[in-house]
C-alpha positions as CSV (number, residue, x, y, z in Angstrom):
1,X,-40.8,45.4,-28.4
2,X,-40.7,45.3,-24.5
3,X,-40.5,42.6,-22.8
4,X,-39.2,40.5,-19.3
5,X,-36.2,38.6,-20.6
6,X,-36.7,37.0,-17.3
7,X,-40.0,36.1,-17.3
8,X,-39.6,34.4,-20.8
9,X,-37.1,32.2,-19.3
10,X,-38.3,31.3,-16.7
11,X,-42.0,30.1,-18.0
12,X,-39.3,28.4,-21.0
13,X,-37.3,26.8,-18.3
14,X,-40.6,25.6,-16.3
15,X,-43.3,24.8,-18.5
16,X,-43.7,21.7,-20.2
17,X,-46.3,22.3,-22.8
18,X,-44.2,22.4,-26.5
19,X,-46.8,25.2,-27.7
20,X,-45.5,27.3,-25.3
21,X,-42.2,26.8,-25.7
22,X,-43.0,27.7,-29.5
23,X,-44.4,31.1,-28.7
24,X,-41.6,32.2,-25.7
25,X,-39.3,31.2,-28.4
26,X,-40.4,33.3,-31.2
27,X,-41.0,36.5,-28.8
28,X,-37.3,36.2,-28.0
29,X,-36.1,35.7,-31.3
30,X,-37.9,38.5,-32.4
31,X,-36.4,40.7,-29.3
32,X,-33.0,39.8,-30.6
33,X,-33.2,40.8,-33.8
34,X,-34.6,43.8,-33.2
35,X,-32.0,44.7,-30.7
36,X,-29.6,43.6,-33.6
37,X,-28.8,40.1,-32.1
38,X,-29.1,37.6,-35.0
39,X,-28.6,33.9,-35.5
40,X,-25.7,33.1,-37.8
41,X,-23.3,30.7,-39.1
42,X,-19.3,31.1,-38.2
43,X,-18.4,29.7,-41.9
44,X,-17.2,32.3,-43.4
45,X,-15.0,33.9,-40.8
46,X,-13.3,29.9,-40.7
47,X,-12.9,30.3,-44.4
48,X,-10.9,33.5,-43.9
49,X,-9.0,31.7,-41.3
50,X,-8.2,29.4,-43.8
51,X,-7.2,32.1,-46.8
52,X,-4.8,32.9,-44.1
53,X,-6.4,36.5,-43.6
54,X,-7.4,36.2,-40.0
55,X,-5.1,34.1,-37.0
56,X,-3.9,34.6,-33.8
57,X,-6.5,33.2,-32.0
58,X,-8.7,29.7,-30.8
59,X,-12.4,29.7,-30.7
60,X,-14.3,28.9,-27.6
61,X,-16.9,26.3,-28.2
62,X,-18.5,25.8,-25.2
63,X,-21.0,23.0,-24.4
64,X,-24.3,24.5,-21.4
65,X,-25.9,21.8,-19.8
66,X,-27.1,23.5,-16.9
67,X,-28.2,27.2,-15.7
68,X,-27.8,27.6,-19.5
69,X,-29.2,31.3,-19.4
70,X,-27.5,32.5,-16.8
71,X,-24.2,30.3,-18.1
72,X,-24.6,32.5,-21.2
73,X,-24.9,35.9,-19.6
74,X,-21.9,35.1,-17.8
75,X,-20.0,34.3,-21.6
76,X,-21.4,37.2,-23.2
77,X,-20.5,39.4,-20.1
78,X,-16.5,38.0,-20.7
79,X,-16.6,38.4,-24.4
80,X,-18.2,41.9,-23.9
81,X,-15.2,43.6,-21.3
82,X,-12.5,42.6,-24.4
83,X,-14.7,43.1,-27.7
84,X,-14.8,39.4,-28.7
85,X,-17.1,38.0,-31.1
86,X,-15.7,34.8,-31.9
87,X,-17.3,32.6,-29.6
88,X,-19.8,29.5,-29.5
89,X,-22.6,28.2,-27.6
90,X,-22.9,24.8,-28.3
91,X,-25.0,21.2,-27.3
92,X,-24.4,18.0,-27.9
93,X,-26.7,15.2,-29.5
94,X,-26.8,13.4,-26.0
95,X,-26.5,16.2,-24.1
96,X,-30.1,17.4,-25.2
97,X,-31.7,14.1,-24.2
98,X,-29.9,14.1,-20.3
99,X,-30.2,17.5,-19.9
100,X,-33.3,18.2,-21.4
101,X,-32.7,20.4,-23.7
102,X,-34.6,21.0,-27.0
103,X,-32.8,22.8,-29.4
104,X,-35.5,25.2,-29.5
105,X,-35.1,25.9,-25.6
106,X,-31.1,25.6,-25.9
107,X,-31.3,28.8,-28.7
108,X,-33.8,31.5,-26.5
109,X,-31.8,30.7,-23.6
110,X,-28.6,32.1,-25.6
111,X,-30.8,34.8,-27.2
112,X,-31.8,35.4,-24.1
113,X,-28.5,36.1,-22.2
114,X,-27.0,38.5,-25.2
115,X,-30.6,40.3,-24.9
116,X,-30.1,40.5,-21.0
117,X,-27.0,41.9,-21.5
118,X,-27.1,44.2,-24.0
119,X,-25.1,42.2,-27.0
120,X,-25.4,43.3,-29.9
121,X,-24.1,41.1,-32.9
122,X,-24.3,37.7,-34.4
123,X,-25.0,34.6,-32.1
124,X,-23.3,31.3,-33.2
125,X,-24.9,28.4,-32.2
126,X,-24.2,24.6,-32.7
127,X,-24.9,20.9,-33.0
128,X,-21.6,19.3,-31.2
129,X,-21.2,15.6,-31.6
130,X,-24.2,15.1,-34.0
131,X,-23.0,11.5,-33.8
132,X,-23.8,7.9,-35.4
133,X,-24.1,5.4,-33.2
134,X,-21.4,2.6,-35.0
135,X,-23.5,-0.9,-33.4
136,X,-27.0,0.9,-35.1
137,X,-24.9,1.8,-38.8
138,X,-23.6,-1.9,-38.8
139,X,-27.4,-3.2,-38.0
140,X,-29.1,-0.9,-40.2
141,X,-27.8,2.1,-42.1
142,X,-30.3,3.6,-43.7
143,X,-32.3,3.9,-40.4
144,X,-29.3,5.8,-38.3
145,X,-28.8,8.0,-41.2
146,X,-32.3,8.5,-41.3
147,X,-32.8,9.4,-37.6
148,X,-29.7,11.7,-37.8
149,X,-31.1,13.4,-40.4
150,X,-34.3,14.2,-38.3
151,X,-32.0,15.5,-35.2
152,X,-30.2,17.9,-37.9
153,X,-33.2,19.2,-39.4
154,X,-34.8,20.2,-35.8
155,X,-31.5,21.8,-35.0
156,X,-31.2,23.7,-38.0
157,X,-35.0,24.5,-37.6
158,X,-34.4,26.3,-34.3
159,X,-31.8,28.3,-35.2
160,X,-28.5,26.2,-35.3
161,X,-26.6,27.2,-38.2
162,X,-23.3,25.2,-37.1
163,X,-23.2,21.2,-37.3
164,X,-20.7,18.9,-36.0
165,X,-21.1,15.8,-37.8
166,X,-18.9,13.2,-36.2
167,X,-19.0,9.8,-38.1
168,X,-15.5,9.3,-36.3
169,X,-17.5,6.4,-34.3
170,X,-17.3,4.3,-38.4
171,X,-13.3,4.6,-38.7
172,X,-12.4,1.2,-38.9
173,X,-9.0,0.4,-37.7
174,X,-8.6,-3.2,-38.3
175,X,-8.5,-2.0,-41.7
176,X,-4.6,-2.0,-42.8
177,X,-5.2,1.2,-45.6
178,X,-5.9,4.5,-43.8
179,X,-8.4,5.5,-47.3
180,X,-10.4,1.9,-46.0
181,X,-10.1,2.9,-42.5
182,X,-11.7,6.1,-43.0
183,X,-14.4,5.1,-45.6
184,X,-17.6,4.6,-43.8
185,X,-16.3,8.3,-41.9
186,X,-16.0,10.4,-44.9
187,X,-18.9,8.7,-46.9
188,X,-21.0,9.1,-44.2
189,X,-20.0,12.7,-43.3
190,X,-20.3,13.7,-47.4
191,X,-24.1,12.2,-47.3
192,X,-24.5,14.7,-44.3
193,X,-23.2,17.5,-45.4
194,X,-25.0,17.2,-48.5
195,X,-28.5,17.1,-46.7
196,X,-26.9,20.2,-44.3
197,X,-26.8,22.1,-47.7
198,X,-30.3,21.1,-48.9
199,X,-32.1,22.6,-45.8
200,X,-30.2,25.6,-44.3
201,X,-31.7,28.9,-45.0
202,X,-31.2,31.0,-47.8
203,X,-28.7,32.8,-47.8
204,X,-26.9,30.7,-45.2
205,X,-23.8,28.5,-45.6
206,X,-23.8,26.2,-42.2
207,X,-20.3,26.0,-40.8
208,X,-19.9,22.1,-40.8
209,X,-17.2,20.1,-39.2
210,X,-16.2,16.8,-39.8
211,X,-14.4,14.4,-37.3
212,X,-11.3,11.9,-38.2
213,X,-10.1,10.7,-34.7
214,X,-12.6,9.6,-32.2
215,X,-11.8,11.0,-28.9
216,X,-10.7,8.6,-26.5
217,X,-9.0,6.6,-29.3
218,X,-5.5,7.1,-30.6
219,X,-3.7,10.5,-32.0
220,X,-4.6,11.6,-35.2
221,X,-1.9,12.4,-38.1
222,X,-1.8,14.0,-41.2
223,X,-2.5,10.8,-43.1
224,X,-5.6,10.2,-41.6
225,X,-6.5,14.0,-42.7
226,X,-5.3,13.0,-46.5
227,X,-7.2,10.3,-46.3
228,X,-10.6,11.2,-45.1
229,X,-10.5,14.6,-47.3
230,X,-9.4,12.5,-50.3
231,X,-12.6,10.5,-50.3
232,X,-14.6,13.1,-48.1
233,X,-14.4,15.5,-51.2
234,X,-14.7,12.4,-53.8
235,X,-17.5,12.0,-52.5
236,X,-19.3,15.7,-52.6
237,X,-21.2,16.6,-55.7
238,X,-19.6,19.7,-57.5
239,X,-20.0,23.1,-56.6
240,X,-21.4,21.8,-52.9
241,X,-19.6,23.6,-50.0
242,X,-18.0,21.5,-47.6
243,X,-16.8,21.7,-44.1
244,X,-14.9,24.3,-42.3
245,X,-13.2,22.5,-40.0
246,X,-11.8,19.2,-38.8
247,X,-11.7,17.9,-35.0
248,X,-8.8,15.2,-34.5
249,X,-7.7,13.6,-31.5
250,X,-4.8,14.4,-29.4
251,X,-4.8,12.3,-26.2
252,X,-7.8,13.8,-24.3
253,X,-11.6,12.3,-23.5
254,X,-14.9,13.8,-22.3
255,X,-14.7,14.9,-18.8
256,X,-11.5,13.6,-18.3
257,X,-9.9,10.7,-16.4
258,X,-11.2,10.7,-12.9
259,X,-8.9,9.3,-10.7
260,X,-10.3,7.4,-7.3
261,X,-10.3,10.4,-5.3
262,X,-12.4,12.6,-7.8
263,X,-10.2,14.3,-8.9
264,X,-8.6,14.8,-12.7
265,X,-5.8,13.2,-14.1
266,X,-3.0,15.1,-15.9
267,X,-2.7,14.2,-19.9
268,X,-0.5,14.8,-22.3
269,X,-1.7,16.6,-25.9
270,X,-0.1,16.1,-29.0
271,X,-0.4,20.1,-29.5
272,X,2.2,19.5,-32.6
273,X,-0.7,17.3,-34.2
274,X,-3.2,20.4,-33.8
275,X,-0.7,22.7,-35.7
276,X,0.6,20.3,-38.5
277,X,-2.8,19.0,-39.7
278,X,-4.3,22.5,-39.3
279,X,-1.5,24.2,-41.6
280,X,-2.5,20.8,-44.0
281,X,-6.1,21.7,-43.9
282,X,-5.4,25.1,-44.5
283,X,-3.0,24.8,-47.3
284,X,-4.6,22.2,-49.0
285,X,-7.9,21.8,-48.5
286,X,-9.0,25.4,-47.4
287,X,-10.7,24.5,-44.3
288,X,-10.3,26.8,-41.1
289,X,-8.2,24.1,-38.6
290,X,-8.2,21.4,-36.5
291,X,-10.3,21.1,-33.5
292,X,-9.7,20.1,-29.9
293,X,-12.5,18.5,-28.1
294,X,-12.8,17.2,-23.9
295,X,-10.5,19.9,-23.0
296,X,-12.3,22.0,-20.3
297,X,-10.5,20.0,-17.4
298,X,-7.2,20.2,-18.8
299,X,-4.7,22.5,-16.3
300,X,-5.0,26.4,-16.9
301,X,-1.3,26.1,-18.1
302,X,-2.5,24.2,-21.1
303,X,-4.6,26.8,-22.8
304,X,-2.3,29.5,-24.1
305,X,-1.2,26.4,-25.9
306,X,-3.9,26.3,-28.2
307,X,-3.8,29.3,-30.4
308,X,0.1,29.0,-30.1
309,X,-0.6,25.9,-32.4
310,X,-2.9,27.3,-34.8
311,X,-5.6,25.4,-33.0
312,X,-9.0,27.0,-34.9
313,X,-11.6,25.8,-32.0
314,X,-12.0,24.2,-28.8
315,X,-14.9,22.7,-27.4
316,X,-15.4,22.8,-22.7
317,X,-17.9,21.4,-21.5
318,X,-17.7,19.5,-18.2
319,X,-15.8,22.2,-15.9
320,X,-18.5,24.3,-16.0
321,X,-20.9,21.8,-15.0
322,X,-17.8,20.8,-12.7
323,X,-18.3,24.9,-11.3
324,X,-22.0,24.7,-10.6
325,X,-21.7,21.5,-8.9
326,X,-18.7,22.5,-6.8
327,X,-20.2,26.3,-6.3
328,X,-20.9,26.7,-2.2
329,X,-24.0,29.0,-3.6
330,X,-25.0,25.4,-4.6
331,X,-27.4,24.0,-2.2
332,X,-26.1,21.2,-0.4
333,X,-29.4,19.7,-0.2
334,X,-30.5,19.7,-3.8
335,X,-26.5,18.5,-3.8
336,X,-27.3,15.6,-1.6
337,X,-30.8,14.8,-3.1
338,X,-29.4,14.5,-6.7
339,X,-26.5,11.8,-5.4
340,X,-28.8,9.6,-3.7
341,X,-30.8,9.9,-6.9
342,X,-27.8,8.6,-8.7
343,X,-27.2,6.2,-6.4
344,X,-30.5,4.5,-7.0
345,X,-31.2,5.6,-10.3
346,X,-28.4,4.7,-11.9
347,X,-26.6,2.6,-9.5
348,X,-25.9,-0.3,-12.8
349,X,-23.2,2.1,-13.8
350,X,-21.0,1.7,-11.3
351,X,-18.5,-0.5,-11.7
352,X,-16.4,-2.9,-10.1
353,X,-13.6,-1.1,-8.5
354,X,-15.1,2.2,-8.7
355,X,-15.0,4.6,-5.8
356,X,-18.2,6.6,-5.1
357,X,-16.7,10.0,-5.9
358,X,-15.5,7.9,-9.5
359,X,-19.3,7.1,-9.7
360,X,-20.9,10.2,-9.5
361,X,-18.4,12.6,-10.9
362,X,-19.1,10.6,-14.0
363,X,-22.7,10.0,-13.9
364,X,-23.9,13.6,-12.6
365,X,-24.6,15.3,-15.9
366,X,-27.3,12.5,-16.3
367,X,-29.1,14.1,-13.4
368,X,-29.5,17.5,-15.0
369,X,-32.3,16.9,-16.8
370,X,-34.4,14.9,-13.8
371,X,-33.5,18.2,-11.8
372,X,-33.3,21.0,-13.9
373,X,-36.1,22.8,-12.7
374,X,-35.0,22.3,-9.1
375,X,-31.8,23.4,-10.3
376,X,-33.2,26.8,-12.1
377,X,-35.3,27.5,-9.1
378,X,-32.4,27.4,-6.7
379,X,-33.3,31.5,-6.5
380,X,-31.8,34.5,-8.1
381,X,-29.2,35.3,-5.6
382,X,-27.5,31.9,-5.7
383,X,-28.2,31.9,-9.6
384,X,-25.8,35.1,-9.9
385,X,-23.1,34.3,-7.5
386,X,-22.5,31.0,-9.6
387,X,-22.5,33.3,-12.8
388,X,-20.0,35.2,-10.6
389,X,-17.9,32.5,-10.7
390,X,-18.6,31.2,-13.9
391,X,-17.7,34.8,-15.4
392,X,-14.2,34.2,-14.0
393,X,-13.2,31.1,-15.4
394,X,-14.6,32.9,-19.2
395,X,-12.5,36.0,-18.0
396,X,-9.2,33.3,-18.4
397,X,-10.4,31.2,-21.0
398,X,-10.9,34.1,-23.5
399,X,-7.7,35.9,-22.4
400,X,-5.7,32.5,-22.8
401,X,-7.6,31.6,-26.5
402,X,-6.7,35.3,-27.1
403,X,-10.4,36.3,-28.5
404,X,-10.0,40.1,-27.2
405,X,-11.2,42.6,-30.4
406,X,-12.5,39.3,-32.6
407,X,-15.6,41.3,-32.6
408,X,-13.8,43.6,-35.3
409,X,-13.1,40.5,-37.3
410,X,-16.4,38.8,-37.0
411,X,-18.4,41.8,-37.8
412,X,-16.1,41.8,-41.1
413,X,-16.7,38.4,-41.9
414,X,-20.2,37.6,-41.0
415,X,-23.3,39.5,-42.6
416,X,-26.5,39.8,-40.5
417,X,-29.4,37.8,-41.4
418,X,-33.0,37.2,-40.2
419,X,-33.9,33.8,-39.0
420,X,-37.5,32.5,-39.0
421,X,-38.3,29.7,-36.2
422,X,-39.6,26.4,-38.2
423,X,-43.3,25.5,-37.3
424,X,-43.5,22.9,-34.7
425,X,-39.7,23.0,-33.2
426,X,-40.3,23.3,-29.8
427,X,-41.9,19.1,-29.8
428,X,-39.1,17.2,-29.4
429,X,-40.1,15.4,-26.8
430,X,-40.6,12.5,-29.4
431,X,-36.8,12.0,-29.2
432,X,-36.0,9.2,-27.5
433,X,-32.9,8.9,-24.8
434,X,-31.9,6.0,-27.6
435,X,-31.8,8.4,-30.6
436,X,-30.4,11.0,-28.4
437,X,-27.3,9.0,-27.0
438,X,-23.6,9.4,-28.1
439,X,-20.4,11.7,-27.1
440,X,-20.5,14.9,-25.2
């Protein structure tokens, strides 16, 4: 079937109307498959990891909340030049309420790029920081479970066959016994996971990842691990698959610490936590490894670090929004017009003591939605020399996570399968900014 990859997106990008959103979406999912791209879930290349029968290597997750096609284009390009497969495109809960992203629109945009550029191969997609809001559990459970549940089930119905639950926001550390500590994390995240397995498509097991150290919080350890799988897998019915992986914490946050002068400041991982609870998780429970989140501004030094440590996945998100702000093919004006919109906007942010560079580095992203067609229709020439640069920073990434000739591996591991758009994904405009909020 021919048709102008280009054109799709941009009528997806630009038009508001969820019908047509619904039918762009479905023409490109159709394309892909056809060309051989196809929708999947990374499950069972993690369990393989975690047979001990694939290693060597630390799987980009990587978070597009801006110029997402051409974002894409620039990842698949990267993985293409050194045969790697084992990649993610991923968006969190609260990024698709700033940024405006359906999960519906978030999926053809990634279709898109591999179509663009001639991918062929499975696609992994998926639901970062699908998170409970701890203030909403404690006032009423059933209700945050309930509107989680709806979040998943429009992810999953659009093509995301990889979910990040993180009930890391219910750890309770007043509690003295890490099993008490972790109870309202691992109960929660077993209630998930069970709904996870009750509507992913046949013939699908969706990669699922559980969470047992909230980032910004303190270091994880293997006790916390033992005690979160203990009642995590108490608390699964028999002969129901559980998750793949486990994210921990190891002394970074989201976006980093932004020091008065905008820029970043240095931390300090616990990189011997990523190895020793993934070789746990491995041994004892099966799962693929421990994953690092909030790690795209860490120094380039710090990234050969991670598949040194057996570290399974890592997710980057805000230096590539960090890029396309920065970018000098950025205009200045649409620059300047989106500060003083922050400035106004979202001037109750700020707080005392703040500098202005402080302020908007970390309110910015919230602009993306407000502007993302002004963003988009910045033209095609500025549009590819930010890809440009974009492509570079994937080019050092991938050769630092060591993801050269995974392609091999996935194609081993993951069997192709056809994927059939739900009715009615493409309205999620119903989604309020309140359901939507959380980590990115």
């Amino acid at each position: 079937m021919e048709i102008d990859i280009d054109k799709l997106v941009s009528e997806m990008v630009l038009t508001d109307a969820a019908s047509d959103k619904e039918k762009i979406a479905r023409k490109i999912i159709r394309a892909a498959q056809e060309q051989g791209v196809f929708l999947a879930s990374i499950h069972d290349f993690y369990a393989a990891r975690g047979r001990g029968e694939i290693e060597g290597f630390t799987v980009p997750a990587m978070n597009l909340r801006t110029l997402t096609y051409d974002t894409a284009r620039a990842i698949i390009r990267s993985a293409m030049k050194i045969n790697a497969g084992a990649f993610i495109f991923e968006i969190a809960k609260s990024e698709m309420g700033y940024t405006g992203q359906s999960p519906v629109e978030y999926v053809s945009m990634c279709l898109a790029a591999a179509l663009k550029e001639g991918y062929v191969g499975p696609v992994f997609i998926q639901g970062d920081h699908f998170q409970v809001n701890a203030k909403k559990f404690a006032e009423n459970r059933d209700k945050e479970i309930e509107t989680l549940r709806g979040i998943i089930s429009d992810a999953v119905g659009a093509g995301f066959l990889n979910i990040d639950i993180d009930s890391s926001t219910l750890v309770d550390l007043e509690q003295k016994d890490l099993y008490e500590q972790q109870r309202n994390n691992f109960e929660v995240c077993a209630e998930l996971t069970k709904y996870i397995r009750q509507i992913q498509p046949e013939g699908v097991t969706i990669s699922v990842g559980g969470e047992i150290g909230e980032v910004g919080c303190q270091n994880s350890t293997p006790e916390d691990l033992e005690a979160f799988m203990r009642g995590y897998t108490a608390n699964l019915p028999e002969g129901v698959t559980g998750i793949s992986k486990i994210s921990i914490q190891t002394g970074t946050s989201h976006g980093g610490v932004v020091l008065p002068d905008g820029s970043i400041a240095e931390v300090k991982l616990d990189f011997n936590a990523l190895r020793d609870i993934s070789k746990i998780g491995r041994a004892e429970y099966g799962i693929g490894g421990t994953v690092q989140h909030g790690a795209s501004t860490l120094p380039d030094e710090a990234f050969h670090k991670f598949p040194a440590n057996d570290t399974l996945e890592v997710h980057l998100a805000t230096g590539f929004q960090n890029i396309i702000y920065e970018s000098d093919s950025f205009p200045k004006e649409l620059r300047n017009k989106i500060y003083e919109w922050l400035n106004r906007e979202a001037a109750g942010e700020k707080k005392s003591g703040e500098s202005e560079e402080q302020f908007l580095y970390k309110t910015r992203k919230k602009a993306l939605g407000p502007f993302k067609k002004e963003i988009y229709n910045i033209g095609t020439a500025a549009r590819e020399a930010i890809g440009r640069e974009l492509e570079a920073k994937f080019d050092f990434l991938f050769k630092e996570l060591k993801i050269a000739d995974t392609k091999k591996m996935i194609d081993n591991y993951i069997e192709k399968t056809t994927f059939e758009l739900a009715a009615g994904q493409a309205d999620f405009s119903q989604k309020s900014a309140d359901e939507l909020e959380g980590a990115d």
